[in-house]
Structures are given as structure tokens and as C-alpha cells.
N, C-alpha and C positions, 0 to 999 in steps of 0.2 A: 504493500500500500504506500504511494506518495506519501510528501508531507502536506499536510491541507494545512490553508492557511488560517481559516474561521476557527478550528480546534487548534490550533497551537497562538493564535493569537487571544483567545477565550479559557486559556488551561487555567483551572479552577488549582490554588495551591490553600490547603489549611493553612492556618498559623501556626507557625513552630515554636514552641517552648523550649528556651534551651537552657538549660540549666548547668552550668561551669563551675570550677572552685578554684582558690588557689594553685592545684598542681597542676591543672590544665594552664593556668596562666604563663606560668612559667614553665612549661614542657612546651607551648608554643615559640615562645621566648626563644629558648635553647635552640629549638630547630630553625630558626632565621640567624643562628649564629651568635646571639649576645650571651653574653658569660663568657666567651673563650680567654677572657684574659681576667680570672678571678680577682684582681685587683683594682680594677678599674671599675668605683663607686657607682660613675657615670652606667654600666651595663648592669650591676649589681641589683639596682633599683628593680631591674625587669625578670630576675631569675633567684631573687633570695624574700623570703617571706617578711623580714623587716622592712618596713616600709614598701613591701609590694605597689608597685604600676602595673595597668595592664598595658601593653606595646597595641597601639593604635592600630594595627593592622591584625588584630586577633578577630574584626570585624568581619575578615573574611571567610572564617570557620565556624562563627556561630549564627542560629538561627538559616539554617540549608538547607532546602526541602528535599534531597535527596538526587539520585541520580532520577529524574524524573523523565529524560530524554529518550530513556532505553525502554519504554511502556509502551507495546505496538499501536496502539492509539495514536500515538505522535505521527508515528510512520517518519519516525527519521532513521536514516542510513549511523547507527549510535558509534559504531565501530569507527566509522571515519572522521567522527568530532573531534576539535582542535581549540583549544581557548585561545581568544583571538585576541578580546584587549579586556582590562580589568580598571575600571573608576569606583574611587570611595569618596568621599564625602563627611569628613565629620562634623557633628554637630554639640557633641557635648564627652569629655571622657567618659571612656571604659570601668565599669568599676573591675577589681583587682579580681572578683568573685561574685555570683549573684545568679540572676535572671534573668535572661532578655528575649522578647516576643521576636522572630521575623516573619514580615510580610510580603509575601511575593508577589511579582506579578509579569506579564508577557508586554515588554513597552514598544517594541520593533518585530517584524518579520520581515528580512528582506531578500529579495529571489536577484541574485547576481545573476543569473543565467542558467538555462541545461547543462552546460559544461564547467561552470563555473563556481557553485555551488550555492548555498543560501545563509546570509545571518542571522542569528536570533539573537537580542539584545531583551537579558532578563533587569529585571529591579527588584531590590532587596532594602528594604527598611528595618532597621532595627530599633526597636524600644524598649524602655525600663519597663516594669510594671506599673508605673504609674501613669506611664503612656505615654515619657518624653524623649523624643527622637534623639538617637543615640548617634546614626549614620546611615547613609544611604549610598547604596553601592550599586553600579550595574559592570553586569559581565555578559561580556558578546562571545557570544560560544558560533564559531564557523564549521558549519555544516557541509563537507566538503562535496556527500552524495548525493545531496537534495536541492539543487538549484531546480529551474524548469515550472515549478509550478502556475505560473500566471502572476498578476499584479500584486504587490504585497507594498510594502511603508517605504517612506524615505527615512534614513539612517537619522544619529544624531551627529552635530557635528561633529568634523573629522580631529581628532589632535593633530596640534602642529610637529611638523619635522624639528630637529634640533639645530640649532645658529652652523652656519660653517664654519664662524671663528674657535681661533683656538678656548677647549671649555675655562670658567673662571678657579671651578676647583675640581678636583679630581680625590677619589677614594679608594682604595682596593681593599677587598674583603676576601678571605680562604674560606671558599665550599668545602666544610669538613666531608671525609671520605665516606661518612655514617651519615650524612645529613637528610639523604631524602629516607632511609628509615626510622631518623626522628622524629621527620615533620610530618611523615605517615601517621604517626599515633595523636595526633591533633586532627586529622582530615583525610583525605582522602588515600584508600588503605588500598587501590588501583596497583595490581601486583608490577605492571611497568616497572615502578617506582623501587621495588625488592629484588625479582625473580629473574637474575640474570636469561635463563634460558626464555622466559617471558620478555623480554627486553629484544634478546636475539629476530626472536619471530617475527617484533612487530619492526626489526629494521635497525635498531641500535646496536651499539657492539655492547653496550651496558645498562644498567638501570637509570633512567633520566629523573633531575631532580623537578618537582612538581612548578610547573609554573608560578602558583601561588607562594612558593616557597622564595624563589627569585625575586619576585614582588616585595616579599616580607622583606627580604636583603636589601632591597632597593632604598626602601623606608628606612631601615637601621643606616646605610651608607648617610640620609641626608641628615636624619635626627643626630649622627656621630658630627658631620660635617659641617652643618648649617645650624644646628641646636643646641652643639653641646649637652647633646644626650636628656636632654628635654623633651620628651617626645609629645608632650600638651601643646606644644609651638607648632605642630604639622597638621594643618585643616584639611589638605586635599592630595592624592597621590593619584595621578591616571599613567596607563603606559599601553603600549601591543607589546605583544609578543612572537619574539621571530624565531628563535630559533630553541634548541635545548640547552640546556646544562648539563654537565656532570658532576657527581658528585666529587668530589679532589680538585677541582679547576679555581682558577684565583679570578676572581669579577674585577673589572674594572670600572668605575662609575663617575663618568664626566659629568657635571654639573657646570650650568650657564643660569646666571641671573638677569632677570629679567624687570617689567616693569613692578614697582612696591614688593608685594611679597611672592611672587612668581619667582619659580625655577623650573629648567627645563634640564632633561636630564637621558643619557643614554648608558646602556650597559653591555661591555663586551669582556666575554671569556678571552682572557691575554695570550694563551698559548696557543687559540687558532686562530687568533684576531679575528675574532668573529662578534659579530652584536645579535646579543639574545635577546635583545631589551631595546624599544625604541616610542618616539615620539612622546618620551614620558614626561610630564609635568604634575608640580608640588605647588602648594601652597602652605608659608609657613608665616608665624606672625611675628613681631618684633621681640 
């Protein structure tokens, strides 16, 4: 069965209760990398229970309604899906531990073509229990087998490319070698991500680290570089996503500023000089 666009643009999602504690916070933490250098206060804040923070982009693992793509209902081609680009939105801190409703819903369908496949651009709101918006996030998931259907939305707009000048600051961050079996246990448990011989099948020589996971590093590079490990200073993170990672590779993370609290930002694995990460932009405050 195609993908019809009236049922994927009308996908009924409950509300998700999601209930976290301290050790998810900081086992999230861990798996984007912070703690590696237990003496540094500034990381400490996000992976030791005194004075717990929660790391702003723990947004993206709570409140998920599941793999819901892969329910023949959709009639998406699930096997060929690819996360295309990932935007958050905060509105208020993470508590360390607690609650939080999300709400989903289908904001884009859009048909690239028969051969060219189709986007789905979801939204995710997150709230306290008392009902105050926490962050909102959308993730465009590209649907590689399913372009062709007939009329469907106009996108949102595009992010921009990053300046051609030389970036103003630059970060590099070590993919520890265990990282995407860490970040595994906070989300998405996708054997890719473990199962060397499942890796091989799908076309890698090894287990790839999780998109999301890259994302999270992206965050940590600006809040290290631009915040001084204040991570209440960062309102907004969008990027795509190009390529993979592995887990042992060293990221590099160009950063250019821009106008007031705008930063633009790209990320490339150093050893294959390659950019996994592009058209990213931050919002941080003074």
C-alpha cells in the first residue's frame, strides 16, 4: 500500500507521559559525551547528582510516540527512512527529574517526486504537568521509498547554508568508542546502532552513532564554547543531517556568529573530512 497522504497527515498520536529521574538524566548526559573529563565542574553539573541540570537536549528523548512509521497503515516504505533534519525550540528549563506530557502531531507531508522520495515533518511539544510548555521540536524524517503520491504541503522554511568565511570558533569533541551503546539506553535501542553484523547488512562497515546522538554533541560543543557550560543560555538548536558517524571519530564543530544571539554552525568527522552535520543554527542568550 502507498503512502496516502489524508492518513499520515491526520495520524491520531495519544499523549505520552513520560516519566524520567535523575539517572536517566545523567545517563543521557554521559552519552553526548559530558563527564569525560571528571574534573571539569562546568560538565559535572550534567552527570553528578549534586546540583543536577538537565542538558537541554534530553528534549529529544522524552515524550516519543514511538516508532509509529513502521504500522502498515502509514504504508511507508519504514526500512528506507533516514532523519533528515532535527529543530528544538526551548521555552522554559528541563527539570533534573519529573514529568512531562508530549504532544504530537503530523505538520508537513511533502511528495519530492516518484523517484525522489517524500518528507514528513512531525511536531512535538513538551509540557510540565501543569501544562507549561517546556519545548517544541520538529523532526523531518525522509522517506526515501515513498515519493509519487500526488499533491501534498509546502515545507517549512529551509535553514541556511553556513558563511564561506573562515568559522569565528571552532570545537573538537572524541566520539567515545562505546558511545552509541550508551546513548542507546536513553533512546533509540535500533540494533544498527550495536550489532556489528547488523551494521554490515545495512551497508556500514560498523555500528553508526545515532543521529540524535551527534545533535546532542552539537549542543554540548556550543554550550562548552559559546556558554561556558551554561547550558540555560541555549534557546534554539536546528541542523540536517548528512552523513554518519562512528563511534571513535573526533567531530569537529565550526561555529560563525551571527546577527544578536545567532550562531551558525557545521560538523565534520576530521579523519574523513567529511560533514555529518550541516546548515545548523543556535540561539543562545547573553
Amino acid at each position: 500500500m502507498p503512502m496516502d497522504y489524508d492518513t499520515i497527515k491526520h495520524w491520531h498520536f495519544d499523549d505520552v507521559h513520560h516519566r524520567y529521574d535523575e539517572k536517566d538524566t545523567m545517563l543521557y548526559a554521559l552519552g553526548i559525551g559530558l563527564g569525560q573529563d571528571p574534573l571539569d565542574a562546568g560538565q559535572l553539573r550534567y552527570v553528578y547528582e549534586q546540583g543536577l541540570q538537565a542538558f537541554p537536549t534530553l528534549a529529544t528523548v522524552l515524550g516519543y510516540p514511538g516508532f509509529w512509521m513502521s504500522d502498515p497503515r502509514a504504508g511507508i516504505d519504514w526500512v528506507r527512512l533516514v532523519h533528515g533534519e532535527q529543530r528544538l525550540a526551548l521555552h522554559a528549563p528541563l527539570p533534573a527529574s519529573g514529568t512531562v506530557i508530549g504532544k504530537n502531531r503530523i505538520l508537513h507531508v511533502i511528495d519530492k517526486g516518484a523517484s525522489k522520495g517524500a518528507l514528513v515533518v512531525a511536531e512535538r511539544t513538551l509540557h510540565d504537568e501543569a501544562g507549561t510548555c517546556l519545548a517544541t521540536l520538529q523532526h523531518t524524517t525522509f522517506c526515501r521509498g515513498d515519493g509519487g503520491f500526488g499533491p501534498g504541503d509546502t515545507g517549512p522554511a529551509p535553514l541556511p547554508a553556513a558563511p564561506s568565511r573562515a568559522p569565528d570558533r571552532q570545537c573538537t569533541l572524541a566520539v567515545a568508542p562505546n558511545a552509541a551503546l550508551l546513548y542507546r539506553l536513553s533512546a533509540d535501542r535500533n540494533p544498527l546502532h550495536a550489532d556489528p553484523e547488523i551494521a554490515r547488512q545495512a551497508g556500514y562497515s560498523q555500528p553508526i552513532l545515532h543521529g540524535l546522538c551527534t545533535y546532542g554533541m552539537a549542543a554540548h560543543a556550543i554550550v562548552k564554547t559559546c556558554c561556558n557550560y551554561d547550558a540555560t543560555r541555549l534557546t534554539s538548536l536546528n541542523a540536517r543531517f548528512s552523513a554518519p558517524v562512528y563511534p571513535g571519530e573526533t567531530l569537529q564543530f565550526d561555529i560563525w556568529h551571527g546577527q544578536g544571539d545567532a550562531l551558525q554552525f557545521v560538523v565534520r568527522a576530521t579523519a574523513r573530512d567529511t560533514v555529518v552535520m550541516s546548515h545548523g543554527t543556535a540561539t543562545i542568550t547573553p
